[in-house]
N, C-alpha and C positions, 0 to 999 in steps of 0.2 A: 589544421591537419585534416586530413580524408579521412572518413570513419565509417565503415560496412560493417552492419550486424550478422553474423553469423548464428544461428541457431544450432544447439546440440541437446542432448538429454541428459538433464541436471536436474532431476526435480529432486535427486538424493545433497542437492547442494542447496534448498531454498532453507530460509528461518523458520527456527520455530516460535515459540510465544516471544524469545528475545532474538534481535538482530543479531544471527550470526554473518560473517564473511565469508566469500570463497575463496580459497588459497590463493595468495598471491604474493610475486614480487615486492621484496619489504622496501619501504621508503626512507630516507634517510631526515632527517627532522629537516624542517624547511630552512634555508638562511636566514637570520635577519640580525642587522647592522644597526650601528649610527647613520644617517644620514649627510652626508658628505654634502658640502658646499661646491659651487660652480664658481669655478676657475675663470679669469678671464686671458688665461693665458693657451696656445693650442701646443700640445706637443709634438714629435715628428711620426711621422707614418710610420704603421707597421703592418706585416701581411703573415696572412698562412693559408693554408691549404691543408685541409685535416677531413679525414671521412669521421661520420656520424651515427648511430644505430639508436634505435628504440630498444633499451631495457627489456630484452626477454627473461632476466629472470628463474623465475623457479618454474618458466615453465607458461606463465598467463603475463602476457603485457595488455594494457589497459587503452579502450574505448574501442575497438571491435566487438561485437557480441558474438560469438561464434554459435553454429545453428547446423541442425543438419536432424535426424530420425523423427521426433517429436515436432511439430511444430508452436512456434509457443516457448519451448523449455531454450534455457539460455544459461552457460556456467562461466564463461569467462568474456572480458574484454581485451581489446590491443590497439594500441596507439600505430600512427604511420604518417611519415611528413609530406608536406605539402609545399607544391613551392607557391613561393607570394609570403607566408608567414612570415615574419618579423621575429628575428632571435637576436634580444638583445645581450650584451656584452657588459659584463664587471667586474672588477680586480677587486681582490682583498687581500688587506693584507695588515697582520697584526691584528685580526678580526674585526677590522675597521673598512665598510667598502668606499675605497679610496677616488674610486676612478670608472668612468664609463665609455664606450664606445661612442664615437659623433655621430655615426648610423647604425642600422641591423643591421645583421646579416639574413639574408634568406635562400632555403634550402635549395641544392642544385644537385642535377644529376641523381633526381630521385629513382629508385629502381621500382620494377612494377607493382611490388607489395608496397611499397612505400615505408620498409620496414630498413633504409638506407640512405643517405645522400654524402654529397660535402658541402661543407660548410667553408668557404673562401673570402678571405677578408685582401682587400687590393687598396693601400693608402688609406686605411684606418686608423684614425690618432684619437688617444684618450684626453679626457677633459677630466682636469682634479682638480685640488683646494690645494694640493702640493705643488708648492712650486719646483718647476722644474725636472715635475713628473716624468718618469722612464719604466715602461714595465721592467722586473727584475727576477734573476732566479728565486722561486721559491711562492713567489707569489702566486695567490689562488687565482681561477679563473670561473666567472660562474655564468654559465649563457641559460639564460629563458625565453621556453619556446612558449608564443601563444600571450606573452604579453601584451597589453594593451598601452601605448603612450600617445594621450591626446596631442592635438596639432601644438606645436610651440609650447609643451610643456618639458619642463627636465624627466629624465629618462631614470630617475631615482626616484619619482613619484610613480614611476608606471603602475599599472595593478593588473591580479586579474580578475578580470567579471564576470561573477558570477549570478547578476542580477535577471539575466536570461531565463531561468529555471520557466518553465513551464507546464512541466509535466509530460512534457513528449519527447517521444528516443529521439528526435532530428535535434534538439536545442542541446539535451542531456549530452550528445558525443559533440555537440558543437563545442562544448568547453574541454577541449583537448588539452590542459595546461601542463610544461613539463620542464625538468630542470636537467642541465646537466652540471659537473663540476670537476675542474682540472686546474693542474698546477703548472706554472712556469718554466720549463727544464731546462732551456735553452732559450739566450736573448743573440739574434747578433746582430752586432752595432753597426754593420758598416751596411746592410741591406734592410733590416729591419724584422728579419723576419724571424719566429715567435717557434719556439716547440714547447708539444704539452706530455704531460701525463700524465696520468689518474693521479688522484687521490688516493695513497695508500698502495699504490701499486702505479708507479712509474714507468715502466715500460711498456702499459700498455696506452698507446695513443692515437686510440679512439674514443671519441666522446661520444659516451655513453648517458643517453636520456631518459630520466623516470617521471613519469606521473606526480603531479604533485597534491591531486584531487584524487577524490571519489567518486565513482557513480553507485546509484542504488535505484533497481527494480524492486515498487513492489507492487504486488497483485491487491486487490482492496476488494474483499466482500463484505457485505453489508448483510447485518441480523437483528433483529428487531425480538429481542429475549433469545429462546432457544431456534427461532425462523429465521430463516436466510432469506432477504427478502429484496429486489431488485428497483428501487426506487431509482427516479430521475433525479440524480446531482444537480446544483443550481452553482457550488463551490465546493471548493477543499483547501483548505489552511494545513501546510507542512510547517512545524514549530518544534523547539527545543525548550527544555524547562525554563533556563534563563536566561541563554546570549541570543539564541535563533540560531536561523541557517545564515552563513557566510555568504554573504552578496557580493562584498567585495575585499580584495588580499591584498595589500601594498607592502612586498616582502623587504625593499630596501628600507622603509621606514617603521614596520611593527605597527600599520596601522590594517586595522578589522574592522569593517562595517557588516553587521549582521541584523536579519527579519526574518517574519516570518515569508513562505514561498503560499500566494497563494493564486487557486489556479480555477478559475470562472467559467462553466458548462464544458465541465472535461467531455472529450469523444470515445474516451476508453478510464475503463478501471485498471489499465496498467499504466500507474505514475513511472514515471522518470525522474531522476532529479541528480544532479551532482554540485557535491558541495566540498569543503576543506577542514583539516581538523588540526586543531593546536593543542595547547595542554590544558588550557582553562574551557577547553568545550567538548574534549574528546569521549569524557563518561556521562556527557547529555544524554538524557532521553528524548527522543525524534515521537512527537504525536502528531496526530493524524487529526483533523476536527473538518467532518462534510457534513453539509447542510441541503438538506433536498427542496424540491420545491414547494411542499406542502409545511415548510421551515422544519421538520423534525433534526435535529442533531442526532451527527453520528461520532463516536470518538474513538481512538487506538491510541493505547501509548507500548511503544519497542523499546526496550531496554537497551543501552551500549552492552555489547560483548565483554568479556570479561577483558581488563587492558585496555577498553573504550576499542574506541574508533578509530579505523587509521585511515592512512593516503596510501594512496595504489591500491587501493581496491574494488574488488564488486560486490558489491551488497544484495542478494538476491532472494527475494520471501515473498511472504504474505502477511498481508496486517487485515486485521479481521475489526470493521469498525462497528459497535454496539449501538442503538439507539438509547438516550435516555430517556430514565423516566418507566412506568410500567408499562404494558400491552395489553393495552383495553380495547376489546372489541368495540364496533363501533354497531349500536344497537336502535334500534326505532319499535315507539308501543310501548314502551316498559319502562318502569323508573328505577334506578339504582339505590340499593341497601350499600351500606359500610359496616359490615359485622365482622369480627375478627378476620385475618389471614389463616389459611389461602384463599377462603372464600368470598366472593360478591356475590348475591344473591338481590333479583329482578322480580318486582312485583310486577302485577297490572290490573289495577280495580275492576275492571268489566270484564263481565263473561259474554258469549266465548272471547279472548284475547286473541289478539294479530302482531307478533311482533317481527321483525327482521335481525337476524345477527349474522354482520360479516367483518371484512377484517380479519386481523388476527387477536386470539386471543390465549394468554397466558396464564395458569391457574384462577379462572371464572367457573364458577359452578352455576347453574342455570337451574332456581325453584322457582314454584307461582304461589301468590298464597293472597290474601285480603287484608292484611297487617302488615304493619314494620317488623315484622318477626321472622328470625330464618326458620327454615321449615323442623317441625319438630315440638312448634309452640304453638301453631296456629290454630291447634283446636282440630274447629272443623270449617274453620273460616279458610279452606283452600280450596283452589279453582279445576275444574273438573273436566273443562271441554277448552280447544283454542288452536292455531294455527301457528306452526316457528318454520321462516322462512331462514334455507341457510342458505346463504350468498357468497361461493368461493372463499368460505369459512377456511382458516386455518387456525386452528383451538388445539392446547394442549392442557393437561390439569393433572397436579400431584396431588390433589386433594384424597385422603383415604380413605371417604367413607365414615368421617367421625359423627355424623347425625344418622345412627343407626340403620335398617334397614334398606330407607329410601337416599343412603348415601353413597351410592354406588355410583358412578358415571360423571358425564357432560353434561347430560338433561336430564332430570329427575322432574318426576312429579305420581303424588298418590292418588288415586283412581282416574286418572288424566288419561283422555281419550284426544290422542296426538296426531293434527296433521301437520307432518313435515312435507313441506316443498324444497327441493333442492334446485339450485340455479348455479349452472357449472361444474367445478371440482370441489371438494369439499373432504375438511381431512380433522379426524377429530382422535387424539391421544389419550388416552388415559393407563398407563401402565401400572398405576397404583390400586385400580379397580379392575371386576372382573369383566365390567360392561360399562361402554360411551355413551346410551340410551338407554332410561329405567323408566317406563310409563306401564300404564294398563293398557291400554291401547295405541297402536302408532300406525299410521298409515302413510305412503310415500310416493308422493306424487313429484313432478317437475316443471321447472320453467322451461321452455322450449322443446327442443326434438329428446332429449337427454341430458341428463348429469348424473354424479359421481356424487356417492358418501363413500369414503372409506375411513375405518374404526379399527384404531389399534388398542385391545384391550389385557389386561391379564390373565382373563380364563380363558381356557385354550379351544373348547368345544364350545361355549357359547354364542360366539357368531358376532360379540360384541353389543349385542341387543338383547334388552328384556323386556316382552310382550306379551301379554294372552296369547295374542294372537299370532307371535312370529314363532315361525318353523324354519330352521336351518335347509330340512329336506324339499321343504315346501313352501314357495313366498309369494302362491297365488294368493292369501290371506293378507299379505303385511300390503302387497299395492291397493290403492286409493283405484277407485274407478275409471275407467279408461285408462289405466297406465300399469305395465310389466314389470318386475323386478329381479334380478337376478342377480346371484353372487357371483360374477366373473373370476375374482381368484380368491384362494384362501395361502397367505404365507405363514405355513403352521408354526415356523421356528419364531417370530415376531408375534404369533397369533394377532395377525391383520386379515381384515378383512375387508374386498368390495366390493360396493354394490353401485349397482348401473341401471336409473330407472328410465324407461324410453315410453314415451307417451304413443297410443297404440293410435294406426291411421294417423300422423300426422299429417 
């Protein structure tokens, strides 16, 4: 089938933490039979001429993605035929499928949407294990569109394949797979030729085609603790708890072949994927497991909807994948303590200290001291003068200030005369505190022409910094020589604040 995405504004239709669907077209349980043996006898010809329609439904027919204000947002899909496809032909009957067509049929006289054609069968005879075989009133009639039957194979093993998945919209609408089904109404003997009508409603006779799959967008961002963080994918493994995703469906015989889908230097964080659901897979959990190139994992698991999973539909979200493991900044100069949670604390035996902290980091508290001791015990064995370079730090910490006075902030230290260098953006949280920097002295220089501290802290007038020496009003005192400082914005309702130190005559 033809398949054109459409874009519209749906972002009120994406998932939230469980896989919801978008309304759709309901599907009817898939067929599946005995397998019927091949006949070595041929029967006599028979013919028809019948138009055909894609299943509109409640409104949304499947593998279009319809598009249009928003770019980006997408709520539904729709099928439409093509001609060259291959629909093949089979009779049931006594819920046994007895008998198959010796060829397809393929779509004619398709209309411009493609949401039309007929379907014309000229000296088509069936092949059964019946002898003697004669289509007859009453019997079913089941055509599948988008089947796959290899060269010189029986047309009862056909399948479809779903082993394509790659994670891109072109592969995803390439599995257009779709059923229709009708009954016998009329046979006559003397010409051959064949009338239908629904299933359940007889008089209508057109055949009518649904979806027998799913597609699912979903968006994938990536966080590393509470940070969003844009790392280079290496792979992404799409999986299910216990069967996997459906590879491949061979509906005349009840056989399922299913893996995981895995998709190697994706080009985009919106996956694609379409797959099939039965009753032993439909309340799977679909996880998500990427691996970046520096190997960190990342993992999501989406829950089935309430009812599981179904066919005909669009799956459309966002799975939000977590790295494991904690978020430790990645540090130089200093050795790491292991003292209760939430805190790590960093010594460095020589004075003055030189360290670097960049990365990101997640509840890290930052003290100096001359012992294996968090701060609080060290006496007066703690270090007085030193240098913390922040390097497009991203640090966050719930820490509350449980070691008294000097537990306030990101960086603490007691009578510590502080040169920070900042190198880039640099963004430091503390919402449980009143201030991100607690030092006696702090001075703030840069690497290059400029960079960014910004400190989001609790107290609302504090500026996020505690100094001798810093003034909110006035921050000719907090720059280091040769370099400006200034608070570009203060966002009172967040009580954030930035600063922007620019090295003077660069």
């Amino acid at each position: 089938m033809k398949k054109n995405f459409i874009y519209s504004l749906a972002a009120a239709l994406m998932m939230g933490s469980a896989a919801l669907g978008i309304s759709s077209c309901s599907n009817d349980e898939l067929p599946v039979g005995n397998e019927a043996q091949i006949a070595k006898e041929v029967a006599k010809t028979y013919s028809f001429s019948i138009p055909a329609t894609m299943d509109d439904g409640a409104g949304t027919r499947v593998f279009t993605i319809t598009v249009g204000e928003n770019e980006g947002d997408e709520d539904e899909i729709s099928s439409a035929f093509e001609e060259g496809v291959a629909v093949w032909v089979f009779i049931k009957r006594s819920d046994e499928f007895i008998a198959y067509g010796n060829s397809p049929l393929t779509p004619e006289n398709v209309s411009d949407d493609g949401s039309s054609c007929t379907l014309e069968a000229n000296g088509l005879t069936f092949i059964s294990d019946v002898s003697g075989f004669t289509p007859a009133v009453g019997d079913e009639v089941y055509l599948y569109y988008g089947m796959t039957v290899d060269t010189n194979s029986n047309p009862l093993e056909g399948y479809f394949d779903f082993s394509m998945n790659d994670g891109s919209k072109a592969k995803a609408q390439s599995m257009d797979y779709n059923l229709a089904k009708m009954v016998i109404t009329d046979v006559d003997d003397e010409t051959g030729e064949l009338t239908f009508g629904q299933i359940g409603n007889e008089t209508n006779t057109t055949f009518s085609f649904t979806n027998i799959n799913s597609i699912f967008r979903q968006r994938l961002t990536f966080k590393k603790g509470s940070f969003i963080v844009k790392p280079t994918i290496s792979s992404i493994e799409i999986n299910t708890e216990h069967y996997g995703v459906m590879m491949r469906y061979t509906p005349l015989n009840e056989s399922y072949n299913s893996s995981s889908i895995t998709i190697t230097d994706p080009e985009s964080t919106d996956i694609y994927f379409s797959t099939l659901f039965e009753d032993f897979n439909k309340n799977e959990a679909i996880t998500f497991t990427a691996t970046d190139t520096d190997g960190n994992t990342y993992t999501c698991t989406k829950n089935a909807p309430e009812g599981g999973f179904k066919n005909n539909m669009y799956y459309y979200g966002e799975a939000i994948l977590v790295q494991e493991g904690e978020v430790v900044p990645t540090v130089e100069g200093a050795s790491i303590l292991n003292p209760d949670a939430p805190a790590v604390f960093y010594t460095e035996e020589a004075e003055p200290f030189n360290i670097t902290i960049s990365g990101y980091s997640e509840d890290y508290v930052f003290y100096w001291g001359v012992t294996d001791e968090p701060w609080g015990r060290f006496g007066d064995d703690y270090l007085t003068e030193g240098t913390i370079t922040l390097d497009n730090l991203q640090a966050t910490s719930s820490f509350n200030g449980e070691f008294g006075y000097l537990g306030d902030g990101f960086i603490v230290g007691r009578d510590l005369s502080l040169n920070l260098i900042l190198k880039g953006d640099n963004v430091i949280t503390c919402k449980n505190t009143n201030v991100g920097i607690l030092v006696d002295y702090l001075y703030l220089s840069c690497d290059g022409d400029s960079a960014t501290l910004t400190i989001t802290a609790n107290g609302e007038t504090e500026g996020g910094i505690y100094s001798s020496n810093f003034d909110l009003s006035d921050l000719s005192a907090l720059a280091a020589t040769g370099y400006t400082v200034d608070c570009s914005a203060h966002l009172t309702q967040e009580n954030t604040w930035i600063y922007t130190v620019t090295k003077n005559n660069p």
